[in-house]
PDB file of N, CA, C and O in Angstrom:
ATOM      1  N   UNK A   1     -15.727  18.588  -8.767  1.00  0.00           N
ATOM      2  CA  UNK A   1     -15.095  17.536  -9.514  1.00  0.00           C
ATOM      3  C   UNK A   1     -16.182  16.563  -9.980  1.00  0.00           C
ATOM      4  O   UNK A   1     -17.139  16.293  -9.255  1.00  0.00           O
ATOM      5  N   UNK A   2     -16.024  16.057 -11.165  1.00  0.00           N
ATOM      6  CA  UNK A   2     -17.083  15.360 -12.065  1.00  0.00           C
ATOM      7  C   UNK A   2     -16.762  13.664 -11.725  1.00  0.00           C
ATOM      8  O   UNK A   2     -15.651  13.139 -11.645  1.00  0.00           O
ATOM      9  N   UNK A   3     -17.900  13.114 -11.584  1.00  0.00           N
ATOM     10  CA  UNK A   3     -17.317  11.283 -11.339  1.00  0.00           C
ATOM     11  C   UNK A   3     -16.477  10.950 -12.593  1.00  0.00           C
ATOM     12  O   UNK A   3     -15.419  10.406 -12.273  1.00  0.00           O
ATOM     13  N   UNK A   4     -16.563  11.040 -13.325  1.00  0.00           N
ATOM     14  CA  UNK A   4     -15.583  10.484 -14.868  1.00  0.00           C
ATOM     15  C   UNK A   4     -14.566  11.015 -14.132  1.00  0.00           C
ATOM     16  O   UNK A   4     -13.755  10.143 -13.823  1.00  0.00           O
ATOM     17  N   UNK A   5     -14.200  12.446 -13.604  1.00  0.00           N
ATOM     18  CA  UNK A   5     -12.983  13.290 -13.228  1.00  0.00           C
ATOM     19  C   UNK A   5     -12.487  11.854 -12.117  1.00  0.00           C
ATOM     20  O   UNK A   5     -11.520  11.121 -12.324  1.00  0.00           O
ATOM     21  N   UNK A   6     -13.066  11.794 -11.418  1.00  0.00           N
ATOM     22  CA  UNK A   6     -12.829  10.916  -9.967  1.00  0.00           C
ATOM     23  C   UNK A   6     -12.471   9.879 -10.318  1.00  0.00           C
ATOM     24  O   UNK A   6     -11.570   9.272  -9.738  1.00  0.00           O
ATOM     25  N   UNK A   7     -13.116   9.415 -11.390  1.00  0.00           N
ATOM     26  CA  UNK A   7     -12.634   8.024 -11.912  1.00  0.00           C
ATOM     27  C   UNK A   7     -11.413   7.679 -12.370  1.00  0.00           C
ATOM     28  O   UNK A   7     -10.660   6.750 -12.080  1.00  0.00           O
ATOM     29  N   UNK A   8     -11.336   8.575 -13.132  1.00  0.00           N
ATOM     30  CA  UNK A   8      -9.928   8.919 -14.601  1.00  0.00           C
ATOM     31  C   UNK A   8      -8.699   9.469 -13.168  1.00  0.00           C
ATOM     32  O   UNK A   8      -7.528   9.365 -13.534  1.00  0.00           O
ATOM     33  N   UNK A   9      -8.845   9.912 -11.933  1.00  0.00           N
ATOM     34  CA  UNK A   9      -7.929  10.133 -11.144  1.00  0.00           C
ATOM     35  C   UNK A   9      -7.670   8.975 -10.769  1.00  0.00           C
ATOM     36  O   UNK A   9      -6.581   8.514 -11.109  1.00  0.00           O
ATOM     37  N   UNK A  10      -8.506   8.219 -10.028  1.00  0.00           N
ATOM     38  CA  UNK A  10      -8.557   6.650  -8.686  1.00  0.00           C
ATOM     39  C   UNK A  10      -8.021   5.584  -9.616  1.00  0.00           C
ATOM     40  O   UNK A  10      -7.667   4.559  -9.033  1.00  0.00           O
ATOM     41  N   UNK A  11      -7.829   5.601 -11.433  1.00  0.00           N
ATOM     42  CA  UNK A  11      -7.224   5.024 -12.015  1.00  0.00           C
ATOM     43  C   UNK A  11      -5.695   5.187 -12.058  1.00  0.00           C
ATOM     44  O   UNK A  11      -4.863   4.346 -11.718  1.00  0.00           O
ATOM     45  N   UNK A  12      -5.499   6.300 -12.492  1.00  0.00           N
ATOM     46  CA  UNK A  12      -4.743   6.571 -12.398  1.00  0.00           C
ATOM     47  C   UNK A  12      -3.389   6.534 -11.323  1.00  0.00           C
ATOM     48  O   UNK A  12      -2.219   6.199 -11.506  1.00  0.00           O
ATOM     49  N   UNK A  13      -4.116   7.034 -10.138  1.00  0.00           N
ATOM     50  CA  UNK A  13      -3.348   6.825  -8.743  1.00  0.00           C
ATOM     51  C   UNK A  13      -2.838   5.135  -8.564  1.00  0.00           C
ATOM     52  O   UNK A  13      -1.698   4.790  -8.253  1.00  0.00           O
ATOM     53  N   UNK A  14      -3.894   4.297  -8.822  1.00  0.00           N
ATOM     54  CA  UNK A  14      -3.832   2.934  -8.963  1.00  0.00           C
ATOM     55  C   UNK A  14      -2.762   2.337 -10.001  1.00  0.00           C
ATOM     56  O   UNK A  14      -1.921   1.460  -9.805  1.00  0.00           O
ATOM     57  N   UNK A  15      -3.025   3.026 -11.092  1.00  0.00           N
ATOM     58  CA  UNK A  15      -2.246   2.497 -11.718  1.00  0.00           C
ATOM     59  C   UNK A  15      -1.055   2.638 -11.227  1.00  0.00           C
ATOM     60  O   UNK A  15      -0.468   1.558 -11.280  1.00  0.00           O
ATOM     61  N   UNK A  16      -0.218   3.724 -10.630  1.00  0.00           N
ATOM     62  CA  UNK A  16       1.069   4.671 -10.749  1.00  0.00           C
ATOM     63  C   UNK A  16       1.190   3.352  -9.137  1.00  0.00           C
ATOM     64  O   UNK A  16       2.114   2.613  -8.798  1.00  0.00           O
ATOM     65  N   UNK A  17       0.289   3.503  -8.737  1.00  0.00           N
ATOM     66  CA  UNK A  17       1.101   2.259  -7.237  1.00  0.00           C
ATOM     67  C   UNK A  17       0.983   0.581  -7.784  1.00  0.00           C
ATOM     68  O   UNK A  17       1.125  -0.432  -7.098  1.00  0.00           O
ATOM     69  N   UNK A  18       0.779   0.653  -8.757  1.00  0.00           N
ATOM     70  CA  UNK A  18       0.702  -0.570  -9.423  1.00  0.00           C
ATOM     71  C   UNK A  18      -0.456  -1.617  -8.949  1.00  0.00           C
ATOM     72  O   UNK A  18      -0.256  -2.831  -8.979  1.00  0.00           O
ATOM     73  N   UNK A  19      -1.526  -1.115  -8.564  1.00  0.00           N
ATOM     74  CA  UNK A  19      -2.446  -2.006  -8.467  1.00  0.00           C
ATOM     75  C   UNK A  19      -3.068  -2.485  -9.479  1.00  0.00           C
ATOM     76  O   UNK A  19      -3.178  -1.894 -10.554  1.00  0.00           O
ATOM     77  N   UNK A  20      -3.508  -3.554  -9.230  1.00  0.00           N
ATOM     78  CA  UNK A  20      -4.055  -4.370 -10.709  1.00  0.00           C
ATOM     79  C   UNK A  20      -5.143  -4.750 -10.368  1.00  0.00           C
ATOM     80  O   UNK A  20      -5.496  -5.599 -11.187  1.00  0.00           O
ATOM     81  N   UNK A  21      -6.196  -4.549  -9.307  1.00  0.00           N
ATOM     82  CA  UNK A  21      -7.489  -4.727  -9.357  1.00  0.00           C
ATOM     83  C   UNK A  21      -8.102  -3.298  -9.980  1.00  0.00           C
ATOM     84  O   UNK A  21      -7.478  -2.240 -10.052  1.00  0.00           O
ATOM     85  N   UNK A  22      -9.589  -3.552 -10.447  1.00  0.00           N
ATOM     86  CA  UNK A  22     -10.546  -3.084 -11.120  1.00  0.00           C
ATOM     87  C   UNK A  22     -10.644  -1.602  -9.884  1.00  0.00           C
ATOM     88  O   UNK A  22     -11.084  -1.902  -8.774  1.00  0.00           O
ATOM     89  N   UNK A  23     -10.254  -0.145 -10.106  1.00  0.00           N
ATOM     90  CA  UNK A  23     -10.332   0.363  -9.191  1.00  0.00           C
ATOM     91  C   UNK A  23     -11.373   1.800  -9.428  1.00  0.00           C
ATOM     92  O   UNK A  23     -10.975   2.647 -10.227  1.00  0.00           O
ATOM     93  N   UNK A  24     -12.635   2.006  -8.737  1.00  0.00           N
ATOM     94  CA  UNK A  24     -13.959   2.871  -9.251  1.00  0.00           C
ATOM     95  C   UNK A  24     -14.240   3.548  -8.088  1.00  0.00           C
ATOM     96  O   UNK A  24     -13.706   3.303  -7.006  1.00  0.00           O
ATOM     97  N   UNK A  25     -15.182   4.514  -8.318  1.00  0.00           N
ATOM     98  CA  UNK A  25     -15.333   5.402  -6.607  1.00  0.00           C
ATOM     99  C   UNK A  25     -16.227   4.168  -5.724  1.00  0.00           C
ATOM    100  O   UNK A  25     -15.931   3.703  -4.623  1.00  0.00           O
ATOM    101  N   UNK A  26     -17.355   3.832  -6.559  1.00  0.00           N
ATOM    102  CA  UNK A  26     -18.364   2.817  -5.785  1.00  0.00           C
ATOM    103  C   UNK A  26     -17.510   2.196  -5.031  1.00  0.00           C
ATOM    104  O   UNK A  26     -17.590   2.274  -3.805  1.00  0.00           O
ATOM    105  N   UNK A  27     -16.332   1.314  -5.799  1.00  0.00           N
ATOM    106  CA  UNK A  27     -16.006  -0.029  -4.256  1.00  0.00           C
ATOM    107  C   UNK A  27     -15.354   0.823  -3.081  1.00  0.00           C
ATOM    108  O   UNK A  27     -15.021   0.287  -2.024  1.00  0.00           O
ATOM    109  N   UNK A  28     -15.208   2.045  -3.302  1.00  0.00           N
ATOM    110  CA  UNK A  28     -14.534   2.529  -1.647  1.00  0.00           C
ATOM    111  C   UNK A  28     -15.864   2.543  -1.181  1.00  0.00           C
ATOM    112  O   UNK A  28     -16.006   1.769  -0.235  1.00  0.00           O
ATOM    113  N   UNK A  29     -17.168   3.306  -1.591  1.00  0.00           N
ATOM    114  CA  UNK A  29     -18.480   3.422  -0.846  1.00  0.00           C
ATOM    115  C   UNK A  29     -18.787   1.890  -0.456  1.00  0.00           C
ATOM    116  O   UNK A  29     -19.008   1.655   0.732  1.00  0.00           O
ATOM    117  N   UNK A  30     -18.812   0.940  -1.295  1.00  0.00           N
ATOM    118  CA  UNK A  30     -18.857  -0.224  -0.780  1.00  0.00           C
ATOM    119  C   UNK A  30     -18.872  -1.129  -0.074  1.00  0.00           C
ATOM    120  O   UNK A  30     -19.720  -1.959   0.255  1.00  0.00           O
ATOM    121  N   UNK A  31     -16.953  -0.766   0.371  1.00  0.00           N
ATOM    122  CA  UNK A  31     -15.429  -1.104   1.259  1.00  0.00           C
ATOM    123  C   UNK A  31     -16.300  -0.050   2.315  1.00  0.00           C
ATOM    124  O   UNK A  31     -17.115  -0.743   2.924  1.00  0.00           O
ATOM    125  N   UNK A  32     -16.364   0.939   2.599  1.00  0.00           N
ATOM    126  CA  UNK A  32     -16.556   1.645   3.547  1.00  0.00           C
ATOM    127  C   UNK A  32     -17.997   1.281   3.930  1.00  0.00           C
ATOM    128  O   UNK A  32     -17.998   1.502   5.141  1.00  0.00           O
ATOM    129  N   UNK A  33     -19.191   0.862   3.608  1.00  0.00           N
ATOM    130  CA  UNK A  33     -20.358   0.299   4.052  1.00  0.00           C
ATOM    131  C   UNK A  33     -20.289  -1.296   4.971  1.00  0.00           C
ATOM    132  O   UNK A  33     -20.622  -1.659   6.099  1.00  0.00           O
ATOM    133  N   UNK A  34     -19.757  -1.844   3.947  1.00  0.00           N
ATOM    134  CA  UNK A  34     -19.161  -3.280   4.644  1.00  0.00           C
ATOM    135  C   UNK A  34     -18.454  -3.557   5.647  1.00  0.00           C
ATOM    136  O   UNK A  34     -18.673  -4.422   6.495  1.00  0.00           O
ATOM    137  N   UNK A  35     -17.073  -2.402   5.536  1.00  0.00           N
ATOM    138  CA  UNK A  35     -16.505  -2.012   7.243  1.00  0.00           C
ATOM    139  C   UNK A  35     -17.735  -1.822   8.235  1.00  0.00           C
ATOM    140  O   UNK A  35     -17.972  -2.492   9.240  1.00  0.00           O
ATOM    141  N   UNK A  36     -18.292  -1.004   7.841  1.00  0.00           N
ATOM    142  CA  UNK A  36     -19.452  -0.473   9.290  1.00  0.00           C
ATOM    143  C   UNK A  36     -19.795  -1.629   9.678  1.00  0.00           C
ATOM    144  O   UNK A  36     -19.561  -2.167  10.760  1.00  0.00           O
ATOM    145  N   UNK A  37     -20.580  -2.176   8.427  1.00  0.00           N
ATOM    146  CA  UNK A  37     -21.454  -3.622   9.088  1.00  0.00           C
ATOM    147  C   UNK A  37     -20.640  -4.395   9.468  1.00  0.00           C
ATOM    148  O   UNK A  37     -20.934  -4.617  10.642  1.00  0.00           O
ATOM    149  N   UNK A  38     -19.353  -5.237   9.071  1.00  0.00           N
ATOM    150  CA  UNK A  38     -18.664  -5.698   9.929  1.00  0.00           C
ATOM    151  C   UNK A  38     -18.074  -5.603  11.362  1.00  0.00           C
ATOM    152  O   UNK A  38     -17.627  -6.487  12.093  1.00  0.00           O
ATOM    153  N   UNK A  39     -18.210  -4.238  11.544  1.00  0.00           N
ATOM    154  CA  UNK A  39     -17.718  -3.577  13.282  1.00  0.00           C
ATOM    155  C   UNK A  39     -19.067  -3.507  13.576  1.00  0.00           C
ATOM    156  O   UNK A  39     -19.033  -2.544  14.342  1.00  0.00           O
ATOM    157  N   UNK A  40     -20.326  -3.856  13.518  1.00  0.00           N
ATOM    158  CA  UNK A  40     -21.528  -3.848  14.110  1.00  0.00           C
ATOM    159  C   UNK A  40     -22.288  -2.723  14.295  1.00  0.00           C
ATOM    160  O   UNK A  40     -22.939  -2.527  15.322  1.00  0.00           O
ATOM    161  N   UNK A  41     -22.249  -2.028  13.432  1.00  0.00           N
ATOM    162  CA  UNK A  41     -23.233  -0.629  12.768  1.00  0.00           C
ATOM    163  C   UNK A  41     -24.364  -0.859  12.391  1.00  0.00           C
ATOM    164  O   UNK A  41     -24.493  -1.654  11.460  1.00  0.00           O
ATOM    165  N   UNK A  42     -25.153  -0.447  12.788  1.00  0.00           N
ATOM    166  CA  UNK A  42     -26.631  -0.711  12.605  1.00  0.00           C
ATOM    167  C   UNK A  42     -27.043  -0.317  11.381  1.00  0.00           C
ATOM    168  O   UNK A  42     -26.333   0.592  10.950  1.00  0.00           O
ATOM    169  N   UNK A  43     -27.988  -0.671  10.590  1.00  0.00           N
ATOM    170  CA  UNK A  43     -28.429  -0.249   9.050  1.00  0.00           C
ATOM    171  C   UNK A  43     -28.487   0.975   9.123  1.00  0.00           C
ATOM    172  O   UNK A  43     -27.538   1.472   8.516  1.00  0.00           O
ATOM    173  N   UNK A  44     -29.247   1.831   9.645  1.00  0.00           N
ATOM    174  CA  UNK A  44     -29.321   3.040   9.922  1.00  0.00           C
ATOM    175  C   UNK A  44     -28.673   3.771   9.795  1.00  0.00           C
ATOM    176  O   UNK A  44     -28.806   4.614   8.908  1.00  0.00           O
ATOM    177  N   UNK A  45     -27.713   3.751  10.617  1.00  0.00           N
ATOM    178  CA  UNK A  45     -26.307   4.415  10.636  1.00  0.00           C
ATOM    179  C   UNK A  45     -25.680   4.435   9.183  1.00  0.00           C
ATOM    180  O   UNK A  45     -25.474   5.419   8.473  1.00  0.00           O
ATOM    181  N   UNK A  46     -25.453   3.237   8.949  1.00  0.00           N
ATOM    182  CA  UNK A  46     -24.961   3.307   7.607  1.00  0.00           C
ATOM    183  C   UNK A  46     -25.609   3.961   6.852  1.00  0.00           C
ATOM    184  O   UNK A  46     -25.109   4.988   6.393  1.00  0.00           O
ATOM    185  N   UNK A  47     -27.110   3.514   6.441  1.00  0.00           N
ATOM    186  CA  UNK A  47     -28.047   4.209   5.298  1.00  0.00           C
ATOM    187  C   UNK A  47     -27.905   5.954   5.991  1.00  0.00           C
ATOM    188  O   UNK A  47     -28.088   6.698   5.027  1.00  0.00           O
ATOM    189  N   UNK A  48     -27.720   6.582   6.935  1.00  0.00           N
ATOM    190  CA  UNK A  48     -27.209   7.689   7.072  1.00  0.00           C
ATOM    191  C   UNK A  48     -26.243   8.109   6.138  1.00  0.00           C
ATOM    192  O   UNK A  48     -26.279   8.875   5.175  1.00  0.00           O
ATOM    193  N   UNK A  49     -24.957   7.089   6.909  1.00  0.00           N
ATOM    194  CA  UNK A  49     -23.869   7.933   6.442  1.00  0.00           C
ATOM    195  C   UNK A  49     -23.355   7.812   4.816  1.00  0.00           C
ATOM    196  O   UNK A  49     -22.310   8.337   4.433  1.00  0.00           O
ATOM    197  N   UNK A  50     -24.006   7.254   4.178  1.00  0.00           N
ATOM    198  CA  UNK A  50     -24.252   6.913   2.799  1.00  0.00           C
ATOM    199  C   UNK A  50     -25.416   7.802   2.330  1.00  0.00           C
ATOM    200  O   UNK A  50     -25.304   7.944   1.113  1.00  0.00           O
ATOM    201  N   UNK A  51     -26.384   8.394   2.761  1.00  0.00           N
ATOM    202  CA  UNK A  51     -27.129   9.210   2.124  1.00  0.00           C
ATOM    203  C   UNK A  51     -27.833   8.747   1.171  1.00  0.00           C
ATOM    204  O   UNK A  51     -28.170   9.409   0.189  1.00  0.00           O
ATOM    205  N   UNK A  52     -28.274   6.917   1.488  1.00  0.00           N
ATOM    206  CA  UNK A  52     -29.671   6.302   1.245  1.00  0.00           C
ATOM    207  C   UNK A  52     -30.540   6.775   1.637  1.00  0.00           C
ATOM    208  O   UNK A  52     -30.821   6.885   2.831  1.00  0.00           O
ATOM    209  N   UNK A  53     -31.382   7.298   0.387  1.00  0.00           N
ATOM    210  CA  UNK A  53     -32.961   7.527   1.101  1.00  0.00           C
ATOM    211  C   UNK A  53     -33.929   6.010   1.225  1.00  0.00           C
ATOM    212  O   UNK A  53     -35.025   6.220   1.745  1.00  0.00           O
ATOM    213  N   UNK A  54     -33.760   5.028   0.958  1.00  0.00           N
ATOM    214  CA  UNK A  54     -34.223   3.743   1.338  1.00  0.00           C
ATOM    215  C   UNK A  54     -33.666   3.008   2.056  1.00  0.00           C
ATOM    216  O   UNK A  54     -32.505   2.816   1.695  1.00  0.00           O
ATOM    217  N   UNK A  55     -34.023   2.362   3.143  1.00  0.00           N
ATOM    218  CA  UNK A  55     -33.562   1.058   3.130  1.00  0.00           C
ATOM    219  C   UNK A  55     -32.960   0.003   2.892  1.00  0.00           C
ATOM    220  O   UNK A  55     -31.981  -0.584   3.354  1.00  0.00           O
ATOM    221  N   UNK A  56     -33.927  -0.206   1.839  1.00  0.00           N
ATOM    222  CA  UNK A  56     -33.977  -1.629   1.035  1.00  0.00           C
ATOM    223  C   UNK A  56     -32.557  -1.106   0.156  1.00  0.00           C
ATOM    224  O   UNK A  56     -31.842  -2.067  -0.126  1.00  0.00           O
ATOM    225  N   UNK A  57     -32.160  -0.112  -0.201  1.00  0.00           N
ATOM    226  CA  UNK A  57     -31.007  -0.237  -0.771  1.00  0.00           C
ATOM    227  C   UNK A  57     -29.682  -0.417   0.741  1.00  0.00           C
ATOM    228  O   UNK A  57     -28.713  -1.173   0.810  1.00  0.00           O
ATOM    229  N   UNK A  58     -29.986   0.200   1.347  1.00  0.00           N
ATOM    230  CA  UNK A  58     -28.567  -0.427   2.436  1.00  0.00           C
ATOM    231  C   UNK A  58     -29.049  -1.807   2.976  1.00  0.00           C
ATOM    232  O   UNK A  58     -28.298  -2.441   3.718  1.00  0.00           O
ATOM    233  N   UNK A  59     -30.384  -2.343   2.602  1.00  0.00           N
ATOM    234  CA  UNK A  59     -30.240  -3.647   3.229  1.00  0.00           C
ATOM    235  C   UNK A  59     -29.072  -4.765   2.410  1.00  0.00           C
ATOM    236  O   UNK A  59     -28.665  -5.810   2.919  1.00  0.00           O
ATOM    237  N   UNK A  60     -28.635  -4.184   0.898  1.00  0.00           N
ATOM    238  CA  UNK A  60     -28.236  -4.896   0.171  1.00  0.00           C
ATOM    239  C   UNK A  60     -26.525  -5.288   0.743  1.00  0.00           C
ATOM    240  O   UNK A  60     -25.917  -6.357   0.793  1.00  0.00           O
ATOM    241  N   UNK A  61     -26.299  -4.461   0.963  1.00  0.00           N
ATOM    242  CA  UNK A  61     -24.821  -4.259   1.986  1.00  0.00           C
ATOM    243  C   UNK A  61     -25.091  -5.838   2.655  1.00  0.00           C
ATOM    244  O   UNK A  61     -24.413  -6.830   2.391  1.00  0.00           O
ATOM    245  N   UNK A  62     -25.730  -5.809   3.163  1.00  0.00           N
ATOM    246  CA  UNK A  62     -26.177  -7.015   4.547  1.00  0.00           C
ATOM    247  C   UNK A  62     -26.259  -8.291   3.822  1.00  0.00           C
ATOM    248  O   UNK A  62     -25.691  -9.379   3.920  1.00  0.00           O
ATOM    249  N   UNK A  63     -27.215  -7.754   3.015  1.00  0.00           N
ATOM    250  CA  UNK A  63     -27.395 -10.018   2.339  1.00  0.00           C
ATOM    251  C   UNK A  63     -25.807  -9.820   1.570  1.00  0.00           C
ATOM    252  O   UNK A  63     -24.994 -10.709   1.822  1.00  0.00           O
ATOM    253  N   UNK A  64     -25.553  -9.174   1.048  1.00  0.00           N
ATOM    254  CA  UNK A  64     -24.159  -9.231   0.163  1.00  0.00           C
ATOM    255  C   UNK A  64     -22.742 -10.147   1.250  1.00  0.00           C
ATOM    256  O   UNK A  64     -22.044 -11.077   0.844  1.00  0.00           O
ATOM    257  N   UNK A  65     -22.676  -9.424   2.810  1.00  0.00           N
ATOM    258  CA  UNK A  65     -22.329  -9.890   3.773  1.00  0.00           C
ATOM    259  C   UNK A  65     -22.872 -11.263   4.099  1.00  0.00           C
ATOM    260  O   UNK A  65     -22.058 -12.170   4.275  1.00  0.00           O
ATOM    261  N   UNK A  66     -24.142 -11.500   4.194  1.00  0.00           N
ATOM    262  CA  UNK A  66     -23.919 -12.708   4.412  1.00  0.00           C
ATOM    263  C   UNK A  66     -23.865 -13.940   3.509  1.00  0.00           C
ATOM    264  O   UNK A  66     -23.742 -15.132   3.790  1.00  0.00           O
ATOM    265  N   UNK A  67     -24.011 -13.217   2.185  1.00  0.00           N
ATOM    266  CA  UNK A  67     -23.851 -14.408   1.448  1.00  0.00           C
ATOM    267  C   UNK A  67     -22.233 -14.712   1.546  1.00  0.00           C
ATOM    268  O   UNK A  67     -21.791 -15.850   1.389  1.00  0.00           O
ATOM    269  N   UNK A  68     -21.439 -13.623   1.810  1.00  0.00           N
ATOM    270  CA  UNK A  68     -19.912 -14.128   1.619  1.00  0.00           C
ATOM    271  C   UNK A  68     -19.680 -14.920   2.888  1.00  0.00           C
ATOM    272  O   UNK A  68     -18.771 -15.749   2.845  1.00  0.00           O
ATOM    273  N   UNK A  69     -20.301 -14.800   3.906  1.00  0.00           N
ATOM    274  CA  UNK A  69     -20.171 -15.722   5.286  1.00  0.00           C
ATOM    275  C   UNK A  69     -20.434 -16.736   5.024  1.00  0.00           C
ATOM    276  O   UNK A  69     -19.633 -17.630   5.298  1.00  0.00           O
ATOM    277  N   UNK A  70     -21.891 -17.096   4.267  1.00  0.00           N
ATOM    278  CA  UNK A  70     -22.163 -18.518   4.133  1.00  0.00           C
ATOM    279  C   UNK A  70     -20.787 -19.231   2.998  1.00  0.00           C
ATOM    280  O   UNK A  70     -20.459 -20.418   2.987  1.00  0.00           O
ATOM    281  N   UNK A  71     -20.362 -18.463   2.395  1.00  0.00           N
ATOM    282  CA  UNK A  71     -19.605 -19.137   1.583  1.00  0.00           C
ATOM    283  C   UNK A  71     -18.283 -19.397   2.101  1.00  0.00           C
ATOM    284  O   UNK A  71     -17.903 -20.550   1.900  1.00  0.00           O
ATOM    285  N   UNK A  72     -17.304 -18.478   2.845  1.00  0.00           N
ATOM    286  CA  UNK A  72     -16.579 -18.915   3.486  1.00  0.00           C
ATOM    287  C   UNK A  72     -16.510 -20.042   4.541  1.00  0.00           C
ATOM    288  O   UNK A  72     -15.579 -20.757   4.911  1.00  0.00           O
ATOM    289  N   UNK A  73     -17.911 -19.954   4.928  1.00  0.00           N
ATOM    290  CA  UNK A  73     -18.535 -21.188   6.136  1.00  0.00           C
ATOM    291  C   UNK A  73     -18.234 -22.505   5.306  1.00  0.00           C
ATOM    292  O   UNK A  73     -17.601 -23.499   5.660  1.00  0.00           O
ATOM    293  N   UNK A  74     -18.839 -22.245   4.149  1.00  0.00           N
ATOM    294  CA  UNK A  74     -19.138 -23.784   3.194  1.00  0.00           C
ATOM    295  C   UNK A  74     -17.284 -24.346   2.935  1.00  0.00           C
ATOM    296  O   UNK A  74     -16.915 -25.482   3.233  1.00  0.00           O
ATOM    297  N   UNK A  75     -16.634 -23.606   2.524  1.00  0.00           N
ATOM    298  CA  UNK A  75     -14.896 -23.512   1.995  1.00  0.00           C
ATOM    299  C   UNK A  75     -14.266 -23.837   3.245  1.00  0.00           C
ATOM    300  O   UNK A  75     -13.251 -24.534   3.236  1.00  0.00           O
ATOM    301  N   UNK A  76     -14.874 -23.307   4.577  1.00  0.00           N
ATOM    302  CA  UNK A  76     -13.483 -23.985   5.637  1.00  0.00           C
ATOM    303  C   UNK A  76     -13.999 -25.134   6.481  1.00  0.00           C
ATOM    304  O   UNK A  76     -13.151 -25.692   7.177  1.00  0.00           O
ATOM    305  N   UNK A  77     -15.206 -25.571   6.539  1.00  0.00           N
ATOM    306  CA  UNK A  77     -15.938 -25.980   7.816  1.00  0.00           C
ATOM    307  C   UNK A  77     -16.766 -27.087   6.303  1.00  0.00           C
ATOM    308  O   UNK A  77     -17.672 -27.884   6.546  1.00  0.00           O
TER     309      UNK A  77
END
């Protein structure tokens, strides 16, 4: 199956349950990277199970995380 194929489906499915956010394969890889790091998964692990050959690209997962911490920090506190 071709990503356009994957795409033109995950729209579709979305659409038919009536979701109205922006819906692409990336934000499940995303959603599913951000879970890990939130339950306390080590970079590693993740850049494994994502099939990063760098680092520095699963480090991005992490500052992405904490920039949304600092911002929720700033909004309630």
């Amino acid at each position: 199956m071709s990503i356009p194929t994957i795409r033109w489906a995950l729209k579709r499915i979305a659409n038919r349950g009536g979701i109205e956010a922006n819906v692409y394969p990336h934000r499940f890889r995303h959603t599913y990277a951000c879970q890990l790091l939130d339950n306390g998964a080590p970079l590693e692990f993740i850049q494994g199970m994502l099939g990063n050959e760098k680092a520095s690209t699963t480090q991005i997962y992490a500052q992405l995380r904490g920039e949304r911490r600092r911002e929720l920090y700033r909004r309630f506190f």
